[in-house]
N, C-alpha and C positions, 0 to 999 in steps of 0.2 A: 561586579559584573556589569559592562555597561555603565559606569558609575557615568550619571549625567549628561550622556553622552545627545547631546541636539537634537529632536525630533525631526532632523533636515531631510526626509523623505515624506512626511507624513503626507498624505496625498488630499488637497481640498477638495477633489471633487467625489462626489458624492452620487450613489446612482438608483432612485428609488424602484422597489419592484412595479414591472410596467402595470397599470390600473386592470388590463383584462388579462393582465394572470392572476394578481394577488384577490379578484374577485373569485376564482374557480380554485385559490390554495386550498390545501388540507388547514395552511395556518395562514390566515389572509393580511394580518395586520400586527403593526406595533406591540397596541396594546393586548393584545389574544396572549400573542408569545410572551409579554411581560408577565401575563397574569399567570401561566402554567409554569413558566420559569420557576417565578415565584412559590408557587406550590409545590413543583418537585424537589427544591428546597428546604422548604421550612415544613414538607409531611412527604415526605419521599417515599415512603410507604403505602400510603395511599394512593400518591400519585403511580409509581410502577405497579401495583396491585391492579390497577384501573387497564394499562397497556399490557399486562400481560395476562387478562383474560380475553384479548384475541385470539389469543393461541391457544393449541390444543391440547389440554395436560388431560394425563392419566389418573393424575390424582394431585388435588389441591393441595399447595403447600399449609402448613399449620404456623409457619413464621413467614416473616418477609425479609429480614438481615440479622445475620448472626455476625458482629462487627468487635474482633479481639485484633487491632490491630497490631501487623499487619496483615494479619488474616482473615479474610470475611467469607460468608456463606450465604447464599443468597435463594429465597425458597424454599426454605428446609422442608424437606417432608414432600414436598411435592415431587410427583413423576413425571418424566414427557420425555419425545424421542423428537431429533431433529428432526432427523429423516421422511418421518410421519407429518411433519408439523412444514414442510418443503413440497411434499408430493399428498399424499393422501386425502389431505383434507381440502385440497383443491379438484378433487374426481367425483363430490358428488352434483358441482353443477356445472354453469356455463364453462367453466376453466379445462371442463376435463377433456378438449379435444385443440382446446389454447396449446399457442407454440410455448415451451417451456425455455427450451434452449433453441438458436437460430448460431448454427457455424459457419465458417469459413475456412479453409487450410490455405495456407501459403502456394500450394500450386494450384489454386483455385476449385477444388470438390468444395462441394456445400452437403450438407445436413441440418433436417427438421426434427427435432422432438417435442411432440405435445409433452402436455402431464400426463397424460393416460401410456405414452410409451416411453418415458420416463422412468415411469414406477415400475414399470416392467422390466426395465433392464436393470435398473439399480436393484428391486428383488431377484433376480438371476444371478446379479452378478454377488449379492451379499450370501445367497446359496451357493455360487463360488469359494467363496470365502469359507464358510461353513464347511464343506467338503473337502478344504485342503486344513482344515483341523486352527483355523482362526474363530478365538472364542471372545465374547465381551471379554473387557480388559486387557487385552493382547494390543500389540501394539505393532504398527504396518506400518513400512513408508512406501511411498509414493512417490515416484522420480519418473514423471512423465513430458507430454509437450501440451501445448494446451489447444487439448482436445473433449469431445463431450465423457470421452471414457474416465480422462481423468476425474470430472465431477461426478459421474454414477460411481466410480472408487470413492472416492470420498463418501458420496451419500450412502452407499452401502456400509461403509466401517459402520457410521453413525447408526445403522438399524440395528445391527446386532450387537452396538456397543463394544465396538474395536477401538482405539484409541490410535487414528493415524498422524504423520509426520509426513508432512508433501517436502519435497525436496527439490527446489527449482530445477529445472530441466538444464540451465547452462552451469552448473557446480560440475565439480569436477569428483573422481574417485575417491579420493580423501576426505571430502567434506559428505559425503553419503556415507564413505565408513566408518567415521566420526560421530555421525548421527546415529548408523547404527548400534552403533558400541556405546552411547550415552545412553539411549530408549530402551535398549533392550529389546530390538524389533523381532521375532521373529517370523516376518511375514516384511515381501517385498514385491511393488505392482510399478511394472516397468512398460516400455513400447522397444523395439526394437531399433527405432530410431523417429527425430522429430524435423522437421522440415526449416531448416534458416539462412534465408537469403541465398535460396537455391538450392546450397548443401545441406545432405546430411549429420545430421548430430546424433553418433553413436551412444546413445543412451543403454542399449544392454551391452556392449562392450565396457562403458565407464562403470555399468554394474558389476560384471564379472573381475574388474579389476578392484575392487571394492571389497571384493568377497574371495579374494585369491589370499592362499598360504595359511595360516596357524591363528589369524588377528579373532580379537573381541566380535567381532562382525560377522566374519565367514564363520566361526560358532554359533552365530545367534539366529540367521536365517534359517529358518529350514526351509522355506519352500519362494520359488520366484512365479510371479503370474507374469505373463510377458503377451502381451499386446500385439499386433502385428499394425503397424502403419504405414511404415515406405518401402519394407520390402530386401532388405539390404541383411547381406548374409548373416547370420549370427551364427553364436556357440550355442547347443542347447543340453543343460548338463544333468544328466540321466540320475532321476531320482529328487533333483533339486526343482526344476524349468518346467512349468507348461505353457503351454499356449493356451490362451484367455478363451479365442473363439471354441478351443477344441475343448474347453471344462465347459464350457456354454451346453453342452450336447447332453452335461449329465444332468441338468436341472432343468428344475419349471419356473414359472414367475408368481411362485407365490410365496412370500414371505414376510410372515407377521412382524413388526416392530418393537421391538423388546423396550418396556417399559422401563428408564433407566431415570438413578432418582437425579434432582435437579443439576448435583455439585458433583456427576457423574464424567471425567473425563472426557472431551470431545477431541482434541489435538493439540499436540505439541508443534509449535513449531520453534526453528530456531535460527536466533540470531547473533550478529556477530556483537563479540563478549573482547573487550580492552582485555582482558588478561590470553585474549587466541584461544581460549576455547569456547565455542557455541554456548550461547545460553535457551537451551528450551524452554522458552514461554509455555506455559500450562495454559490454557483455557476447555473451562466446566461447558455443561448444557443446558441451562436453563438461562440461568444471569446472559452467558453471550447471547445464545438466541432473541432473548428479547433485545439487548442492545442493538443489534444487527436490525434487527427487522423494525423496532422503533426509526432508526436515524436512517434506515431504506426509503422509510413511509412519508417521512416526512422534512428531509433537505433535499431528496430527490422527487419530492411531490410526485407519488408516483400516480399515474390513471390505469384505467384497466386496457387501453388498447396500445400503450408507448414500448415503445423496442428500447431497449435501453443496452448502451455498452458502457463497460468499463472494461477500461484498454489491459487492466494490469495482466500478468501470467499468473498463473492458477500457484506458482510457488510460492507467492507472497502472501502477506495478512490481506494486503487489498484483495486481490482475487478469492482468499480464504471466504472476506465479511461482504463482497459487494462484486464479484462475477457471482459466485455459486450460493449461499446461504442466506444472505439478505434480499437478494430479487425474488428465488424460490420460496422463501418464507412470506414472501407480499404477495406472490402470484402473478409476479411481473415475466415479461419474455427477454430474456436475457442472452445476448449477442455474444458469440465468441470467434476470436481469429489467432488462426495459430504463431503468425510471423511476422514479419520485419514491418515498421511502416513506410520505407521506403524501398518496396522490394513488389514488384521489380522495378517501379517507378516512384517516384515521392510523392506522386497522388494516391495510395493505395487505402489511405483512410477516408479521404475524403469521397475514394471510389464508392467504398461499401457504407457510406453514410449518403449515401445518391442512391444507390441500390435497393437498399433494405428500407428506406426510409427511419434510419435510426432519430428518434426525437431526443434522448438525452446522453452525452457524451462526458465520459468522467477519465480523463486523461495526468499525465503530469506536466509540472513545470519545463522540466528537459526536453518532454517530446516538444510543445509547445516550441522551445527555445529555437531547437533543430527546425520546426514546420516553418517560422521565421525566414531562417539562415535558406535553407530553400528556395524562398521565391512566393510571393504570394498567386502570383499567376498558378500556380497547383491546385491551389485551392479555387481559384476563381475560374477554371474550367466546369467546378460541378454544382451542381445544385444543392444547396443544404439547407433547403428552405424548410426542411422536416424538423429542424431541431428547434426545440424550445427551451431547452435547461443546459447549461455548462457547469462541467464540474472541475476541480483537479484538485491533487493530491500525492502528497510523499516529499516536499521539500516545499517552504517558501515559496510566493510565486512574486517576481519581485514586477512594480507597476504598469512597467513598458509590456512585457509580455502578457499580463490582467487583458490591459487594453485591445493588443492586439487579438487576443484571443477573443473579446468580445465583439470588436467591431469588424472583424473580416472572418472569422470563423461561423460566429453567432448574426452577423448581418446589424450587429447594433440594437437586438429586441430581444436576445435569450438574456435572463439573469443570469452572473458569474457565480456558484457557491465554492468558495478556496476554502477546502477543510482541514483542521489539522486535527492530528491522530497518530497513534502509534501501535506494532506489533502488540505491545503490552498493553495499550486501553482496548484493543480491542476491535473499537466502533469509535464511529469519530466524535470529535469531543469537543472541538471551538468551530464553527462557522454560521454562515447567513440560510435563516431559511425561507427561501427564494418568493414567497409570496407576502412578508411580514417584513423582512429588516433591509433596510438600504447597503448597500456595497459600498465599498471605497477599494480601489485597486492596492493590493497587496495586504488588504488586512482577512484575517480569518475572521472577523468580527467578531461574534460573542458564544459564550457558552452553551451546548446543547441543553436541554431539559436533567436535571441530577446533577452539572456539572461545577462543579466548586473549585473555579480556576482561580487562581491567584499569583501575583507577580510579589517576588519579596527579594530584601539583600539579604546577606550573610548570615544577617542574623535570626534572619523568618520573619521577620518585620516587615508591614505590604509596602510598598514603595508607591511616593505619588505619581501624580499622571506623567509619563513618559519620560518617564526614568525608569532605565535598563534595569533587569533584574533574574531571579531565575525563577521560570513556571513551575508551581506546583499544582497539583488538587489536593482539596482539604477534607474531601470525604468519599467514602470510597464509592463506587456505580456499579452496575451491574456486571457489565461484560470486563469487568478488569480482569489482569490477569491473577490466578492464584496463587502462584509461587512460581521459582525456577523447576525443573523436574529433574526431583533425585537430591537438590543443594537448596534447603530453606534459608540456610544460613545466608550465602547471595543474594537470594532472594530480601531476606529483609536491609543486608549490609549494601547495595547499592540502590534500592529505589526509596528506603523508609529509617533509614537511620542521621542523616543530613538534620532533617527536622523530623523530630519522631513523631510519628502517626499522621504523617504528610504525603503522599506520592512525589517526589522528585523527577520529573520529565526527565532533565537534562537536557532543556532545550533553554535558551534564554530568548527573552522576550519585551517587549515594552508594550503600556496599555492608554491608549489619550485619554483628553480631557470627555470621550464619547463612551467609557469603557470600552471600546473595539479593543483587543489583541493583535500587536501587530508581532508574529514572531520573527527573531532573527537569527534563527539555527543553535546548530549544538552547543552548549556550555564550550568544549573545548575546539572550536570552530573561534575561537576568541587569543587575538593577538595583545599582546602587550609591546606596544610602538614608546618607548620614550617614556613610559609610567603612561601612557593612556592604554585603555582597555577601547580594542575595535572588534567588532563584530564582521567577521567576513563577508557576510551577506547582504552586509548597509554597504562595503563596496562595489560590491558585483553591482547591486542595486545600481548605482552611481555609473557603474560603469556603463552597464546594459542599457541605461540611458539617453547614450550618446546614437547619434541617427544612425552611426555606421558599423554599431557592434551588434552584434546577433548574439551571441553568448559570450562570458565572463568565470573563469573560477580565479579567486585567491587564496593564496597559502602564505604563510610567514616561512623565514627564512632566519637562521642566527645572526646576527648583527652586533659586534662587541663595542660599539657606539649606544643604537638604540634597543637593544635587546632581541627585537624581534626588527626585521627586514620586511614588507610586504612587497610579493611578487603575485603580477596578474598576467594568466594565461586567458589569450583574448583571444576569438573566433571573430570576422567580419563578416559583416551582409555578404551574399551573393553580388558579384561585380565589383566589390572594393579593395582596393591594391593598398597593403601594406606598406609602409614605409615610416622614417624616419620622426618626421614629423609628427603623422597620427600618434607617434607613442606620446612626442611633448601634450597633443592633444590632448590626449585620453587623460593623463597625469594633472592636466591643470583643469581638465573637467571633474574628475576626483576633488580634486581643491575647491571645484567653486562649492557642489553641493554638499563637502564633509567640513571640510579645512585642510590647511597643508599637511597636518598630521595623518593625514589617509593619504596622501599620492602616493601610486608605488612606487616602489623602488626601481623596478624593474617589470618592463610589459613586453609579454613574448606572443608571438603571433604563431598561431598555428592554425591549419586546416581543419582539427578536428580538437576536442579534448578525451582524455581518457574518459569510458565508461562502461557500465556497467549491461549485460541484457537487457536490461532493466531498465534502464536509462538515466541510474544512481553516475554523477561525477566519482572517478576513483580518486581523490582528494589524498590520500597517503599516499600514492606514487606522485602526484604532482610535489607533494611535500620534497620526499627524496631526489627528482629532477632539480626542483631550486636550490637545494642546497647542494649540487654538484653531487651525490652520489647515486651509486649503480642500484639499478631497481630491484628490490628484491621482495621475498616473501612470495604469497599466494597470488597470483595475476590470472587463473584460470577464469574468472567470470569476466575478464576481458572482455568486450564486443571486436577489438579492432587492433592485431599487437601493433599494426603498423605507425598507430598515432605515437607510440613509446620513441620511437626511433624519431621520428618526426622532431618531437617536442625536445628532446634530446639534446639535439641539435642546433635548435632555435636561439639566439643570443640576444640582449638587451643592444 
């Protein structure tokens, strides 16, 4: 993997945290973070034992790890409730009239909730719950838009010990009744519909289609809570459907927190599984909690008056550990926006980070790529002098767009923290934290506190400095996940059987001569060109480089020469015309910074590339496009069908 492959990216420059931040961090310096590293290491015990008497438990755990792997337990004996430990214990002082959540929707309505009406609605709504016969253990999905309703669903499952599955709002029929039919749900909290790039997105329509005929699913629900938000006709089916506001009318807002013990169910969520069926990530409540709210505290240096947004949707882990449960659990005021960022214009974020005076901005690589491809003139209309911390998150961020994002987003004074993490850790697990460790563009730099990363070949053997290899961690953290839900067997045969009692990421990686981790995407994001092994994302890198690319994806292609063929789909700057030429460019600018063994093959110019709501690249239909065939499979989380046809079309 990566076998020696040139550190020809590594990035010299280096960016230390500016002197009057790292004076006012929670972790201010090198050596602080060396020294607690160090200790959550070699007494881990001690060390999480110490952070997780912040929090609120009901009753002290009697262990701190019960570690058979691959199974760990974490807390044993001890109680606590999220929900409680998000809302409640923030209402007996200054906090209790603090904004809790600060919204926006896509046709521009705003909404304020302190903690104090917060808790109010999250106990109403969890007496909701209770009233249509949802009991601890039961298990709910959630396929809503990202709204504050969707997070008091959530934080209410968590009171009464419901165990929910949020179900991104752009999935389609199949992938909800798939979900349902895996979970076991019988309970389903929906909106009527969600607001995107103007339109409508029939979410209780995609539900009823979901729950139509004889299937595993239309069995399993009994009852739909359906929301009302844009207004738009729906079916409402007698004996199944209520309306939210109208079960509101039979409760009050008091609702005790059911004490639930540590490794008690919090939410499944699920993701997508190489063999096409969803894997539900299991994550407990006590280990996540503290993970969340640890890595909230302290890579997002949080203070008590900071607005802070993370862009992701509420259907994700990110939204899961860092909109709704990791700011809640700090007591931070956490920003939510329902729609597009370029909708109705492409300043739409930089609008409400002028507005609201948002201080810290946790986004991804893509949006980034896209805010680029735009025009910096968007951004340089508004004022963003409020922000002091940058974050991002969910793929690689490869260097050109690091930069960009700090010197025209950040004005050249916010710290960049690039974290990397996954659905299954959790909480994130490699990055900088912004008052202690110097940056370098595109590296997640080093491991969080607990974290036992490690770079090894084939053989589990660590590989030396910058030399390719596959990440693993070597001991297990709090917020991992617990198993698959329902399939333990999966569960241990794809993340822990490679090297036994190892976590296998699946990501490949390489680490300098600084220990920083520099990641380079997923194990099977890996070309085999001619017997060398390339990393797709060391080309993008390369590619994105170049002054006049704005975004980059590559895929391989069959090639009965060199086995594998590399084809790059290329986006340009705003104002630059495609043509002939640029491709020889692009291909010999590949060449200078990899070697010839990376030029592509083949470089296709498109206006946009596939992706995701999300702003995930759909990297399997670009697969299919290069190799000349018809697109197939699931394409419903689409953003845009029209790029298919586009890209289609496009020729070398």
């Amino acid at each position: 993997m990566q076998d020696n492959i040139e550190s020809h990216l590594t990035e010299n420059r280096v960016f230390a945290p500016p002197p009057e931040f790292a004076a006012n961090a929670r972790i201010g310096s090198m050596a602080e973070y060396q020294r607690l590293y160090r200790e959550s290491i070699d007494d881990p015990e001690a060390f999480w034992s110490r952070e997780a008497r912040e929090l609120l438990w009901r009753r002290e755990w009697n262990r701190v790890l019960e570690w058979k792997a691959p199974f760990a337990k974490w807390f044993i004996g001890g109680q606590i409730n999220v929900s409680e430990n998000c809302l409640d214990r923030h209402l007996t002082g200054g906090r209790r009239n603090k904004a809790a959540i600060i919204w926006e929707g896509e046709p521009g309505d705003r909404q304020t909730l302190t903690y104090q009406q917060l808790h109010r609605e999250v106990c109403r709504f969890a007496n909701v719950l209770k009233r249509n016969h949802v009991a601890k253990g039961d298990r709910v999905i959630i396929y809503m838009p990202a709204i504050p309703e969707a997070a008091i669903a959530m934080l209410a499952c968590a009171r009464i010990g419901a165990v929910h599955s949020v179900v991104f709002g752009g999935f389609s029929a199949d992938a909800i009744r798939d979900r349902i039919a895996d979970s076991g749900a019988t309970a389903l909290i929906t909106a009527d519909g969600g607001y995107r790039r103007g339109a409508v997105v029939p979410l209780k329509r995609n539900v009823d289609d979901a729950l139509r005929g004889t299937s595993a699913a239309a069995g399993s629900v009994k009852r739909v809570i359906v929301f009302r938000r844009t207004g738009n006709d729906i079916h409402i089916e007698e004996g199944r459907d209520v309306w939210w506001h109208r079960e509101l009318e039979y409760v009050d807002g008091n609702c005790e927190p059911e004490p639930l013990d540590s490794e008690h169910p919090l939410y499944i969520l699920y993701t997508s599984g190489s063999t096409g069926k969803p894997k539900g990530i299991l994550h407990t409540t006590g280990g996540y909690l503290l993970g969340i709210y640890s890595t909230t505290k302290y890579v997002f240096d949080l203070r008590e008056d900071d607005i802070y947004w993370c862009t992701a949707d509420i259907g994700w882990v990110t939204g899961h550990s860092y909109v709704v449960y990791g700011p809640l659990a700090c007591g931070a005021t956490t920003f939510m926006y329902e729609g597009a960022p370029n909708w109705p214009e492409p300043d739409r974020f930089w609008r409400i980070i002028e507005t609201y005076g948002v201080n810290i901005l946790y986004t991804a690589p893509t949006a980034i790529r896209a805010f680029i491809r735009w025009g910096n003139e968007w951004v340089k209309k508004h004022d963003l002098s409020s922000l002091r911390l940058l974050g991002s998150v969910g793929e690689p961020i490869n260097p050109e767009a690091w930069m960009w994002y700090r010197d025209v987003v950040g004005g050249g004074r916010c710290p960049v923290v690039d974290t990397w993490w996954q659905t299954e850790t959790g909480a994130i697990m490699i990055t900088a934290l912004p008052g202690a460790i110097p940056q370098k563009p595109g590296s997640a730099t080093l491991p969080f506190f607990g974290v036992d990363a490690a770079i090894v070949d084939e053989q589990g053997e660590e590989v030396p400095a910058n030399a390719g290899g596959k990440l693993i961690v070597r001991k297990p953290w709090p917020s991992m996940l617990r198993t698959i839900y329902g399939d333990p067997e999966r569960f241990e045969k794809q993340y822990w059987s490679e090297f036994k009692g190892r976590y296998l990421t699946g990501d490949g990686a390489r680490r300098d001569e600084d220990g920083y981790f520099w990641i380079v995407g997923r194990i099977d994001d890996v070309l085999n060109v001619a017997g060398h092994r390339l990393g797709t994302s060391e080309i993008e890198s390369a590619l994105v480089s170049h002054p006049q690319v704005a975004e980059a994806a590559v895929v391989g292609r069959a090639d009965e020469l060199k086995g594998q063929a590399v084809v790059a789909f290329v986006t340009l700057k705003s104002g630059i015309e495609a043509h002939q030429e640029l491709k020889r460019e692009l291909r010999e600018h590949v060449g200078k910074h990899i070697g010839a063994i990376a030029k592509p093959d083949e470089v296709r110019f498109a206006e946009a590339l596939p992706k995701t709501r999300s702003g995930k690249i759909m990297r399997r239909l670009l697969k299919e496009i290069a190799s000349g065939k018809s697109v197939t499979g699931d394409t419903t989380t689409l953003e845009d069908f029209s790029v298919l046809a586009t890209l289609s079309g496009s020729e070398e």
